[in-house]
TIFI-58532 format. One record per residue (C-alpha): residue in one letter; z, y, x. Coordinates in steps of 0.2 Angstrom, whole numbers, padded with zeros to 4 digits, always signed. Example, Ala and Ser with C-alpha at 12.3 -4.5 7.8 and 13.67 -1.06 7.14 Angstrom:
a+0039-0022+0062;s+0036-0005+0068;
***
This chain:
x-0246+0323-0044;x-0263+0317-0044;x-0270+0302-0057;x-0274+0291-0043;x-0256+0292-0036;x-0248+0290-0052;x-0258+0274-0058;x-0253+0268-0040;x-0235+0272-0045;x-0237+0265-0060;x-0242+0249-0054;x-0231+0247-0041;x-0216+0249-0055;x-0226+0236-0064;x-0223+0223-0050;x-0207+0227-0046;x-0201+0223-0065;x-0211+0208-0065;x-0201+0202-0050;x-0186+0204-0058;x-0177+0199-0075;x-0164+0207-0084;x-0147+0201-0090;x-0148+0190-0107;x-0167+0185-0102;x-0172+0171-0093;x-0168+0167-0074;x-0176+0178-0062;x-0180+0169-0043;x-0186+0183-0035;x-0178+0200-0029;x-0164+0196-0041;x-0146+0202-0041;x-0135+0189-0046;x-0121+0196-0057;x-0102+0191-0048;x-0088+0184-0061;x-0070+0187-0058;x-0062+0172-0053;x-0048+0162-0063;x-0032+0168-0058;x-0022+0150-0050;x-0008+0140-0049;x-0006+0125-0038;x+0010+0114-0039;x+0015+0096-0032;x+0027+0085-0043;x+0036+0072-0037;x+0042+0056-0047;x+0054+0044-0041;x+0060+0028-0052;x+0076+0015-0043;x+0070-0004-0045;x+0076-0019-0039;x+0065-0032-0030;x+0062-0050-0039;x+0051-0058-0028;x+0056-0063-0010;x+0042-0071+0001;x+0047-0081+0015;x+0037-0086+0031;x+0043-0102+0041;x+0035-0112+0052;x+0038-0129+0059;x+0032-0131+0077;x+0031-0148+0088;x+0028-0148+0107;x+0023-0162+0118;x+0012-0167+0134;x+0003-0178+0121;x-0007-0172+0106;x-0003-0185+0095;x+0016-0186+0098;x+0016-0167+0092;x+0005-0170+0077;x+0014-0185+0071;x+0032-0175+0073;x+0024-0161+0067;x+0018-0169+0051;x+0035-0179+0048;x+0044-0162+0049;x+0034-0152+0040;x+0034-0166+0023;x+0051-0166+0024;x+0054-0146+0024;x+0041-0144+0008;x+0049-0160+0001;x+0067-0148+0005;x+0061-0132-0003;x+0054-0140-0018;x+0072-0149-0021;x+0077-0129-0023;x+0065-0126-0037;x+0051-0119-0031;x+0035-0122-0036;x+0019-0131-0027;x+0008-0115-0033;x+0021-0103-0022;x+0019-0113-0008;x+0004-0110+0005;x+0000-0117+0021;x-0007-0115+0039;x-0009-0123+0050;x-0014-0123+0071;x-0016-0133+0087;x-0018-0125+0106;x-0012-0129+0122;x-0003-0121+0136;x-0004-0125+0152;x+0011-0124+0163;x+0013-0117+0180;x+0024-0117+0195;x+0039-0106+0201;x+0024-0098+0211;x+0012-0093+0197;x+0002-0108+0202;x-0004-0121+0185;x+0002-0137+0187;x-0015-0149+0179;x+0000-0153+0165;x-0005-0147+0148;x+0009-0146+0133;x+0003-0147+0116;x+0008-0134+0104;x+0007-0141+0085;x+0010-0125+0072;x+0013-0129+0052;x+0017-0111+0044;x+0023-0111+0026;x+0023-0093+0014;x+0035-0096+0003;x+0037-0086-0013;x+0052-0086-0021;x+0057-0081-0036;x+0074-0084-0040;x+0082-0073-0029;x+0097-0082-0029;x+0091-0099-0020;x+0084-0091-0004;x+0097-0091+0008;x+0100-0110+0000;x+0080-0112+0005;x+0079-0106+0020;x+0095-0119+0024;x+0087-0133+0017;x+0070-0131+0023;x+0079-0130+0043;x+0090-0145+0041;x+0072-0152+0035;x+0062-0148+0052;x+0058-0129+0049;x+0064-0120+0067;x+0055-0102+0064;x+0058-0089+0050;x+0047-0078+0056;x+0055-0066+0041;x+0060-0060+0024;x+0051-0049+0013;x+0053-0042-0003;x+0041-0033-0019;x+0040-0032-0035;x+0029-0045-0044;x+0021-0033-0056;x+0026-0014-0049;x+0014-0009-0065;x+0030-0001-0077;x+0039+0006-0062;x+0024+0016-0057;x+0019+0021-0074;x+0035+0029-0077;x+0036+0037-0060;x+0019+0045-0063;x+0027+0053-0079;x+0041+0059-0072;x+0030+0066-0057;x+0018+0075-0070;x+0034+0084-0078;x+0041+0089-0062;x+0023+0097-0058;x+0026+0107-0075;x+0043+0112-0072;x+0040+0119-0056;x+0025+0130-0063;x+0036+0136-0076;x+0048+0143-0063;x+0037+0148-0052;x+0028+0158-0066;x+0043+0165-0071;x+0047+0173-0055;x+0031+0181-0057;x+0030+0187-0073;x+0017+0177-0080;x+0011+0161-0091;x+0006+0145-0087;x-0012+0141-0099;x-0019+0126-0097;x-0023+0111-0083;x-0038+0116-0073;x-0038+0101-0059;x-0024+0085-0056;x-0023+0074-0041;x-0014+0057-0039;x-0009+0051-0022;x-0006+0036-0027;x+0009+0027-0028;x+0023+0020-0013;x+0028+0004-0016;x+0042-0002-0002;x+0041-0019+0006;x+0058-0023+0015;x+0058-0034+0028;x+0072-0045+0034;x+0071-0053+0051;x+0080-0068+0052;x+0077-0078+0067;x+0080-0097+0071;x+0077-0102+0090;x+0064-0114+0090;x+0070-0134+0093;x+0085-0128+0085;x+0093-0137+0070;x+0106-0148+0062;x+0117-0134+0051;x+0107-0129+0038;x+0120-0120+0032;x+0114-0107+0015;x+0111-0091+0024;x+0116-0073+0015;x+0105-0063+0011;x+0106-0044+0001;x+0090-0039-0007;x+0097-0021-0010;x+0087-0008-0019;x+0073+0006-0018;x+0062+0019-0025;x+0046+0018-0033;x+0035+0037-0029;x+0024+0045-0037;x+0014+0062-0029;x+0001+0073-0040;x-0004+0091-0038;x-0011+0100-0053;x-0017+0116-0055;x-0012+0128-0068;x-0023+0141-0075;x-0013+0158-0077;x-0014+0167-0092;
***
């Protein structure tokens, strides 16, 4: 080989490793080969946690509604009745901060047997109370009360948990140690060991609201008999998935 083709080679070699680091030194960005790793060796599991509770708070929706062909007649009534049924649930306990209200005004207008509208207008006067109650133990006494008093729609009964904070806590725990115990089988099986927590997931937590319909047919009253009422009981769940490392 001549000298001019060798100091050619030379310097092309030259280039090359200049355009190219080796492992241990600094990052290369050119015409570099990035060394592969081997990838962790996984286990992904769902846990489960589930806790029985009772409900202690019941929420209660009524409404007092007033009809008339004149505005005023249906406020007035609707005012009168709806003083009296606060007046009626207070008399069970309940207290003036668990007690909201709202309140509406509209008109229908009527028609005839052919579909026709008739020029008569009805007002429609709407005072709807949520009603929290906290002794479970009164609400079939205040749903009685509060419709001898002028309430003539329950539009329902739900119940919750005032705090569901201890319930979910614990439910979260349990659903953590089931996500271990089901690696630990599942490792078993394979012959290997469960190292340490790589990722976890929550999926939050489930809550159930029950709802009770318990329906009074508007104009109705007189009775105001206590009505029954069984709060019965639920689960509080819990989801996570974590992922194990294998040793």
């Amino acid at each position: 080989m001549s000298r001019k083709w060798m100091i050619l080679g030379m310097a092309a070699l030259a280039v090359f490793l200049a355009g190219c680091t080796a492992v241990g030194s600094q990052p290369c960005t050119t015409n570099c080969t990035v060394p592969t790793t081997v990838n962790q060796r996984m286990l992904s599991v769902n846990g489960e946690g589930r806790v029985g509770v009772t409900p202690d708070i019941a929420i209660l929706s009524l409404s007092v509604i007033s009809r008339d062909s004149f505005i005023n007649t249906a406020w007035d009534d609707n005012n009168a009745k709806t003083v009296a049924s606060i007046a009626a649930i207070k008399s069970q306990g309940v207290a003036d901060a668990d007690i909201r209200s709202d309140f509406s005004v509209y008109q229908q207008e009527r028609y005839d047997q052919f579909g026709q509208p008739t020029g008569e207008i009805t007002y429609v006067v709407t005072h709807s109370l949520t009603v929290k109650v906290r002794d479970l133990t009164k609400i079939g006494a205040i749903l009685g009360a509060a419709q001898a008093a002028g309430v003539n729609s329950v539009g329902g009964i739900s119940f919750t948990l005032e705090d569901p904070a201890p319930a979910v806590s614990q439910a979260r725990a349990l659903a953590v140690a089931d996500a271990r115990a089901r690696a630990e089988e599942i490792a078993k099986g394979l012959g290997v060991k469960v190292g340490r927590v790589l990722t976890v997931n929550e999926y939050g937590a489930s809550v159930p609201t029950s709802m009770d319909k318990v329906a009074y047919g508007i104009g109705g009253g007189g009775g105001g008999s206590s009505v029954p009422i069984q709060t019965g009981s639920w689960e509080v769940t819990m989801t996570v998935s974590v992922v194990f490392e294998i040793e």
